[in-house]
C-alpha positions as CSV (number, residue, x, y, z in Angstrom):
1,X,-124.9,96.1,-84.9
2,X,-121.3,97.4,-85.3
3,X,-121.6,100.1,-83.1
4,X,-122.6,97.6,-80.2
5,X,-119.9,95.4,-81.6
6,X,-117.5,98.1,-81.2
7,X,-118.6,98.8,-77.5
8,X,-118.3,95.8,-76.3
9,X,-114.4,95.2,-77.8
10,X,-115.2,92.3,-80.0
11,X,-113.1,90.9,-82.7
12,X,-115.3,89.5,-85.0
13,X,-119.1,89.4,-86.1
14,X,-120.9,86.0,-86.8
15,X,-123.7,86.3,-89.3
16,X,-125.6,83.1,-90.0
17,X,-128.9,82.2,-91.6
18,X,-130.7,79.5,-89.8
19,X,-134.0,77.4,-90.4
20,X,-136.2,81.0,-89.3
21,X,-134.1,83.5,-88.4
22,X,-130.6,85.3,-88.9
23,X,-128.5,84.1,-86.0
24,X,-125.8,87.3,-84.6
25,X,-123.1,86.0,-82.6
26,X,-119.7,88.1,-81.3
27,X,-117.0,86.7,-80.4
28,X,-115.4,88.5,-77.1
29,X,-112.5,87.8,-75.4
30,X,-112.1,84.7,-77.3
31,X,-115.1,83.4,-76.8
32,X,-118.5,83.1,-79.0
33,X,-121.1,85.2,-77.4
34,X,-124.9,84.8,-78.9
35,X,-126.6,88.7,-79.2
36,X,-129.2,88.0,-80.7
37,X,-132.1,87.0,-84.1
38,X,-133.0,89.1,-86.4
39,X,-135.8,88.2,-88.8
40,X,-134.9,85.9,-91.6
41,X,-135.9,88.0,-94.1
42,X,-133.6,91.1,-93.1
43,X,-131.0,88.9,-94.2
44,X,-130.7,89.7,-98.2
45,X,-130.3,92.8,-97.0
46,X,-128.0,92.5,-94.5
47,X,-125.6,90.5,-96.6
48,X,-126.0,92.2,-99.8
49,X,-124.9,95.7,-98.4
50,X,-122.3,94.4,-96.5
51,X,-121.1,93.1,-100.0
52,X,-121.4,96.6,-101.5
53,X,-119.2,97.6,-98.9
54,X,-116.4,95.2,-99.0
55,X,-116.6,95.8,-102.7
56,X,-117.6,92.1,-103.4
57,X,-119.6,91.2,-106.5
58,X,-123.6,90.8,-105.0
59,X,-124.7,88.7,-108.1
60,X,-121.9,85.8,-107.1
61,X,-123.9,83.5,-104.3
62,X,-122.4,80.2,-104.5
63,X,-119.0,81.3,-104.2
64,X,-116.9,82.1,-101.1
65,X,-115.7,85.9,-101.1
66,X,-113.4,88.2,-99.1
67,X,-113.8,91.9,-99.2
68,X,-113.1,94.6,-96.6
69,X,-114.2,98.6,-96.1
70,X,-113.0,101.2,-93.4
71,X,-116.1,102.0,-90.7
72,X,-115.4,105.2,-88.8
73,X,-117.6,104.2,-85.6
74,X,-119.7,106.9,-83.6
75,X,-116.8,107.7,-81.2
76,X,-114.4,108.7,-84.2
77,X,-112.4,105.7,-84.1
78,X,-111.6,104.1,-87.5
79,X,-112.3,100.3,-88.3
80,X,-110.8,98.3,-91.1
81,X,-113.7,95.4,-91.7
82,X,-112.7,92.2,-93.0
83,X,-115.8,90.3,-94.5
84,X,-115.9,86.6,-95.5
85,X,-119.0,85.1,-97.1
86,X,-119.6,81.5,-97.3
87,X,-122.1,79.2,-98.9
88,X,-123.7,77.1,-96.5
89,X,-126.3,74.2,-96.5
90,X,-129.3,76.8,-94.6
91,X,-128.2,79.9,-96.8
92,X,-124.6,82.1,-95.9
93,X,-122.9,82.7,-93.7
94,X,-120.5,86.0,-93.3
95,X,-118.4,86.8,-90.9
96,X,-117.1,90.4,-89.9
97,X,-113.5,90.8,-88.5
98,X,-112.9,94.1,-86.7
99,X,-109.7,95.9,-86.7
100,X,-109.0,98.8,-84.7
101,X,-106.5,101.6,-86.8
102,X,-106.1,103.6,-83.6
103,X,-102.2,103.0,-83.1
104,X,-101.9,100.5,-81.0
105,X,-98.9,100.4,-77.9
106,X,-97.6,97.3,-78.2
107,X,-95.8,96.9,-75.5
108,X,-94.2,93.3,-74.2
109,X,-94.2,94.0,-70.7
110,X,-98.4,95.1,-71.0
111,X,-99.0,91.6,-72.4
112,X,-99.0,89.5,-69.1
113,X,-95.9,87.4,-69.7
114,X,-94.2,86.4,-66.4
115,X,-90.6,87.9,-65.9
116,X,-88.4,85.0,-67.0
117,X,-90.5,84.1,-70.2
118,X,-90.0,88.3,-70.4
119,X,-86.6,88.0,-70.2
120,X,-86.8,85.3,-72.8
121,X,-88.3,87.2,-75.4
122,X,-86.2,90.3,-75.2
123,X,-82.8,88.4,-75.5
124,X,-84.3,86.5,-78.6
125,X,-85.7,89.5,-80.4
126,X,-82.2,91.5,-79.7
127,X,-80.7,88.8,-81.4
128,X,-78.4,89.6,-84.5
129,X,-79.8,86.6,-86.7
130,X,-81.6,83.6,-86.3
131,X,-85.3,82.9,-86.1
132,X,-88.2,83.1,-83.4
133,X,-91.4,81.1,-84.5
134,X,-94.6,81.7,-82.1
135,X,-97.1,79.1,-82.0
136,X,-100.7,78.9,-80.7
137,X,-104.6,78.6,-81.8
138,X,-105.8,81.5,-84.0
139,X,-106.6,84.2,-81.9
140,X,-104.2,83.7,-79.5
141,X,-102.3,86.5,-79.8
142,X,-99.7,85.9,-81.8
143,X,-99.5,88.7,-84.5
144,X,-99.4,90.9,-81.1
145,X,-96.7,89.4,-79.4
146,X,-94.3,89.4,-82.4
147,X,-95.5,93.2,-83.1
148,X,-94.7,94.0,-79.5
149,X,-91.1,92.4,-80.1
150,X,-90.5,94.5,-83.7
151,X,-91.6,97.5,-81.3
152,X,-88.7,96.8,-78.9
153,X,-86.1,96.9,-81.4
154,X,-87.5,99.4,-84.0
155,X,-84.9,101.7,-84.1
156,X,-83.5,104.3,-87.4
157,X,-80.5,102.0,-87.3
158,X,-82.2,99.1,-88.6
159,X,-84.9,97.9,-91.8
160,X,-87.0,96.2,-90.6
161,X,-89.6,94.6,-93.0
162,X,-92.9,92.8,-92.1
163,X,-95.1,90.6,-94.7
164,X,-98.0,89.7,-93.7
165,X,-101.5,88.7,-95.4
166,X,-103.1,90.9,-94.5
167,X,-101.5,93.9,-92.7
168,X,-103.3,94.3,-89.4
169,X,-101.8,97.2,-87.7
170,X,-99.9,99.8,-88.6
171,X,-95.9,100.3,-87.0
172,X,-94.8,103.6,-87.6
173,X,-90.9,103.4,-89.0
174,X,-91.5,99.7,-90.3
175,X,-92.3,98.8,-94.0
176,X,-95.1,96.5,-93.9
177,X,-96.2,94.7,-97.4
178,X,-99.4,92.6,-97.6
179,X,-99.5,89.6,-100.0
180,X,-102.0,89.3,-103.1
181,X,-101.9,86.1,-104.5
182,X,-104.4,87.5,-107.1
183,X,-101.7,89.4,-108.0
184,X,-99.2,86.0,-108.1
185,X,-97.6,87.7,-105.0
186,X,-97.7,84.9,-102.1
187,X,-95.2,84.8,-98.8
188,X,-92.2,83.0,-101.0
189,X,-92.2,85.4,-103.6
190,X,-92.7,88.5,-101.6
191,X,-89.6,87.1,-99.2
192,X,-87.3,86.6,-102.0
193,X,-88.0,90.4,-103.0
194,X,-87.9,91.5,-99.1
195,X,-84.5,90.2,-98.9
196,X,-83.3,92.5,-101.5
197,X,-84.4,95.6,-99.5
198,X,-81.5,95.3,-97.1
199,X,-83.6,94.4,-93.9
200,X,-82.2,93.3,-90.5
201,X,-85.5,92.3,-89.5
202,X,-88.2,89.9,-90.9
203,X,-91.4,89.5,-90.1
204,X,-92.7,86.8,-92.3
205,X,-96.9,86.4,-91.4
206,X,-96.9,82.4,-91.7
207,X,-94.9,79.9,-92.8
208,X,-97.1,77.7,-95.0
209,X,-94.9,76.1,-97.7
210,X,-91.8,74.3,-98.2
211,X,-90.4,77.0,-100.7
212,X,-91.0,79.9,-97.6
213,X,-89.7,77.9,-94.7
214,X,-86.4,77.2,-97.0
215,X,-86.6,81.0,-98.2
216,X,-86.7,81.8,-94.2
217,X,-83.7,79.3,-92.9
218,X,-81.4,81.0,-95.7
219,X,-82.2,84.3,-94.6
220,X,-81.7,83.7,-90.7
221,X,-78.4,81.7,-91.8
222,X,-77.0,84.9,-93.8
223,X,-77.5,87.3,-90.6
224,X,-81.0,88.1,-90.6
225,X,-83.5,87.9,-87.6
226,X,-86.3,86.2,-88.9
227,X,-90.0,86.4,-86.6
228,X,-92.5,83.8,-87.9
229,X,-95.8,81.8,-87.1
230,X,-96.3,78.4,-87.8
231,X,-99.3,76.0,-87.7
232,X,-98.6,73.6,-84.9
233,X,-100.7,72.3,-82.0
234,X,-98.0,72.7,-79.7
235,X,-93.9,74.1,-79.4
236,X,-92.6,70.5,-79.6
237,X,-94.3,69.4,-82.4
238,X,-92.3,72.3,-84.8
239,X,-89.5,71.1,-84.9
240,X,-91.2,67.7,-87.1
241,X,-93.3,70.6,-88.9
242,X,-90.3,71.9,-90.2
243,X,-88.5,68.8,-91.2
244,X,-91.7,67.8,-93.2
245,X,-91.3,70.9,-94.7
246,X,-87.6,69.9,-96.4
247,X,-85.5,71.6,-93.9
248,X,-83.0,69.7,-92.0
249,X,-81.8,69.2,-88.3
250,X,-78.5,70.4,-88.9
251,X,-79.6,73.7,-90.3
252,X,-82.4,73.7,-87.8
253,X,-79.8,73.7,-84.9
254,X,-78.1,76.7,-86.8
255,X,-80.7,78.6,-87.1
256,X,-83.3,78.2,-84.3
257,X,-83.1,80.7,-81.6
258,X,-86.9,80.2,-79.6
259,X,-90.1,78.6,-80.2
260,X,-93.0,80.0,-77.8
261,X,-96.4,78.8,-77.9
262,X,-99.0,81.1,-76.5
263,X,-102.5,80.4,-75.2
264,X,-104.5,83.5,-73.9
265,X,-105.8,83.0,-70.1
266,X,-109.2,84.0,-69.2
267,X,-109.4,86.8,-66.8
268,X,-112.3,87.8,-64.3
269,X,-114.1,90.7,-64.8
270,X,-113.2,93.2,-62.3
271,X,-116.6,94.3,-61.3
272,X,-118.2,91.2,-60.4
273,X,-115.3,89.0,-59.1
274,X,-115.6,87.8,-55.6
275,X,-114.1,85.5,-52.9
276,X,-114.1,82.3,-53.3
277,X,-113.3,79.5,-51.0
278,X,-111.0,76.5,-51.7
279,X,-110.2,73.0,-50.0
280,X,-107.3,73.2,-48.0
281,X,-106.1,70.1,-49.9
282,X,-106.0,72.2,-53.4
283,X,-104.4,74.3,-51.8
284,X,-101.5,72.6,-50.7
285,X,-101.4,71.3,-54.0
286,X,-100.3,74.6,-55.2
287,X,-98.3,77.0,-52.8
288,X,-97.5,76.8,-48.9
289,X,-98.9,80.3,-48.5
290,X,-102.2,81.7,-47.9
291,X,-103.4,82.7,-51.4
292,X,-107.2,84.3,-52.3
293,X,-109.2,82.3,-54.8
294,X,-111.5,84.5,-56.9
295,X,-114.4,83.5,-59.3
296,X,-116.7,85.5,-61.4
C-alpha cells in the first residue's frame, strides 16, 4: 500500500473502517482518490502496526494519537510518515501523510506563478523587514511557496530561522526548530527564544494566537522579515483576522508588506489531453486571439 502510494505521488493515505470493509483512499493532486477495500478484519492489523511504527501506544483506542516513523520505499527514497488515528462512530480512522526527505528544489519561478505576481514575491521576500503572510486552503501549497522564498534569499550573510510544527523539509544553511507543546514549547514561546538567535529572517509556521501575532508585529517592527500563514478564507479577510487578534491598524500599516492567497489549479495530464472545441461566444469572452481549448 505505500509503495503504490509512493508511485503514484500521493500526499496522504486515508484509512477508514466502514460497516464491512476497510475503505483505502489517496489523495492525489489534491484530490481524494478511492483504491480500493480490504477486508474488515485486516484492519486490527493494519492499524495496530502502523501504531508500533509511529511509536503510538496500541492499548489507547478511544483516544486520538499522532506518531510518525521514517519508510525507505523500494526505489531508495526516504519517507517521513505522519500517522493520525481517530475514534470514529464505525471504528478508526488513520490517516498517513507522506513526506518526501529527498531535497527538494524549491524554486519560485518552477511553481507556476505568472511574471508580475513573480516579480511580486521576489521584491517582498528581498525585503529588509516587514512581514509576508500567505493564505489559502490546506494543501495549497503554502509551506512550498514561502520555502521557495527563504531559498531565494538564503545566503551565509544572513540567519535565517524557520519554526514550524512540524518541520517538513529540510533547507540546507537554515535553522529549522519544530514546536512540542508536550514539551510547553508552542509558536509564542519558541518566537520569543528565536528572536534572541540574531535572525534576519523568520519563518513562523502559523499564526494562531494573539500572543504570536503580537510576538510577530514586534519582530517585523524591530527590522526583521517575518514569513507567516494565517487561517483566512481569503487575502481580504486578514487584515480583520489580525485586528481580532489585538493588533492594530496603525501597526498593521507599518508592518505589512504582502498578503497572497494561493489556490493550486488543476492541470491536464499530458498523455491523454486532447482538443477540445469551444463556442465562439466563450471565446470572445476571454481573448481576441485564436486560443486551443484542451480537456482531459
Amino acid at each position: 500500500m505505500l509503495e503504490k502510494a509512493i508511485n503514484l505521488n500521493a500526499s496522504d493515505i486515508h484509512l477508514e473502517i466502514q460497516k464491512d470493509f476497510l475503505r483505502v483512499r489517496f489523495r492525489i493532486d489534491g484530490v481524494l482518490q478511492e483504491m480500493g477495500k480490504l477486508s474488515k478484519e485486516l484492519s486490527p492489523q493494519i492499524f495496530s502496526r502502523m501504531k508500533i511504527l509511529g511509536d503510538m501506544d496500541i492499548a489507547v483506542q478511544r483516544q486520538p494519537q499522532d506518531g510518525h516513523y521514517s519508510y525507505l520505499a523500494k526505489n531508495h527514497s526516504h519517507f517521513d510518515l505522519r500517522i493520525s488515528t481517530i475514534p470514529a462512530q464505525k471504528g478508526k480512522k488513520m490517516v498517513l501523510r507522506l513526506l518526501d526527505q529527498i531535497p527538494v528544489t524549491h524554486n519560485l519561478e518552477a511553481l507556476g506563478f505568472f511574471e508580475e505576481d513573480l516579480s511580486v514575491l521576489k521584491n517582498a521576500c528581498r525585503a529588509a523587514s516587514g512581514m509576508v503572510i500567505m493564505v489559502g486552503p490546506t494543501g495549497s501549497g503554502k509551506t512550498t511557496t514561502l520555502y521557495a522564498m527563504l531559498n531565494l534569499i538564503n545566503s551565509p550573510s544572513r540567519n535565517i530561522l524557520t519554526i514550524e510544527n512540524p518541520v517538513e523539509y529540510e533547507l540546507p544553511g537554515i535553522t529549522q526548530i519544530s514546536i512540542d507543546p508536550d514539551q510547553d514549547l508552542d509558536f509564542s514561546k519558541t518566537l520569543r527564544a528565536a528572536l534572541r538567535q540574531d535572525p534576519d529572517v523568520i519563518l513562523i509556521g502559523e499564526i494562531r494566537d494573539e500572543e504570536t501575532a503580537e510576538i510577530a508585529v514586534k519582530a517585523a517592527l524591530t527590522g526583521h522579515l517575518v514569513l507567516t500563514t494565517l487561517h483566512s478564507r481569503d487575502a481580504l479577510t486578514v487584515i480583520q483576522r489580525l485586528k481580532n487578534l489585538g493588533i492594530s491598524a496603525d501597526l498593521l500599516s507599518e508592518t505589512l508588506n504582502l498578503i497572497v492567497y494561493q489556490k493550486l489549479v488543476r492541470r491536464l495530464c499530458r498523455h491523454h489531453q486532447r482538443e477540445r472545441k469551444t463556442a465562439e461566444t466563450a471565446v470572445e469572452q476571454v481573448t481576441t486571439e485564436e486560443p486551443r481549448f484542451m480537456k482531459s
